[in-house]
C-alpha positions in Angstrom: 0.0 0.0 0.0 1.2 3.4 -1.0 0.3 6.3 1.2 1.5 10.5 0.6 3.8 11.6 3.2 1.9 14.8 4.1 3.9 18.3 5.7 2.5 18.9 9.3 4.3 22.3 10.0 8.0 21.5 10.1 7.3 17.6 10.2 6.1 15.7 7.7 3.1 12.6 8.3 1.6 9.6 7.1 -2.4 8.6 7.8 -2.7 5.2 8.4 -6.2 3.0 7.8 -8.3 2.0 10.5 -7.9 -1.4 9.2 -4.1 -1.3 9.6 -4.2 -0.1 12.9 -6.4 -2.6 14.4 -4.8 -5.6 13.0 -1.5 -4.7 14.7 -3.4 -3.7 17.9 -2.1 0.1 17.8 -4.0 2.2 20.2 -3.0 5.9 20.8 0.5 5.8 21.3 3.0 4.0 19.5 7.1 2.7 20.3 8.6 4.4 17.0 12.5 3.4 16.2 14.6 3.3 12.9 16.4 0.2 11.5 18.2 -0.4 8.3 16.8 3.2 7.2 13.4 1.6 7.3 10.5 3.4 10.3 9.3 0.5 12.7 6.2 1.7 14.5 4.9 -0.8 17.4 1.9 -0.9 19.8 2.7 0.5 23.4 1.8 -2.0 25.9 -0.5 -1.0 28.9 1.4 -0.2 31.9 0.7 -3.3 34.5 -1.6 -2.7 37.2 -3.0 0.6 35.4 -6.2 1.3 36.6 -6.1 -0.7 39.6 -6.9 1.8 41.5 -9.5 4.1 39.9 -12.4 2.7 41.6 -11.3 2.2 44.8 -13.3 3.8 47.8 -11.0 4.6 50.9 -14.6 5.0 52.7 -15.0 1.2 52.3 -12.3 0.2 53.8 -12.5 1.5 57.1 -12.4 -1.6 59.4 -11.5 -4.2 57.1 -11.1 -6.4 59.6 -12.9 -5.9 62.5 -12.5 -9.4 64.0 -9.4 -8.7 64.8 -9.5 -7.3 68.8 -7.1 -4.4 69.5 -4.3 -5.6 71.5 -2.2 -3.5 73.8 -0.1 -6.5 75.0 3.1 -5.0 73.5 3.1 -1.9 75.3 2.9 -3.8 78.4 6.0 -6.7 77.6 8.2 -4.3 76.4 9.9 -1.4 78.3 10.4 1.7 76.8 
């Protein structure tokens, strides 16, 4: 497939189907590297344990585990 190599201010850029894009699983941002004078763009992969966090409810977790009874028993074995 031929494609124009279009000016973007002082770069220069290529559009790239739809198609293309899904079939090599390329998202919004891309690894892009040179080898043997030839462009190689690849998918970025997630970063792990991204989004792990971004429904969590601090409010929920208040007592956890309230089996457990509170226990003073170090303060009274050890001398400070």
């Amino acid at each position: 497939m031929r494609t124009p190599v279009r000016k973007i201010g002082n770069s220069r850029g290529i559009l790239i189907p739809a198609a293309l894009l899904a079939a090599c699983d390329i998202g919004d941002t891309v690894d892009m590297r040179v080898e043997q004078q030839r462009i190689i763009l690849e998918p970025v992969a997630p970063e792990k344990r991204q989004g792990w966090f971004d429904h969590y409810n601090p409010a929920k977790d208040k007592d956890m585990l309230p089996e457990l009874p509170d226990s003073t028993g170090d303060q009274d074995e050890w001398a400070w």
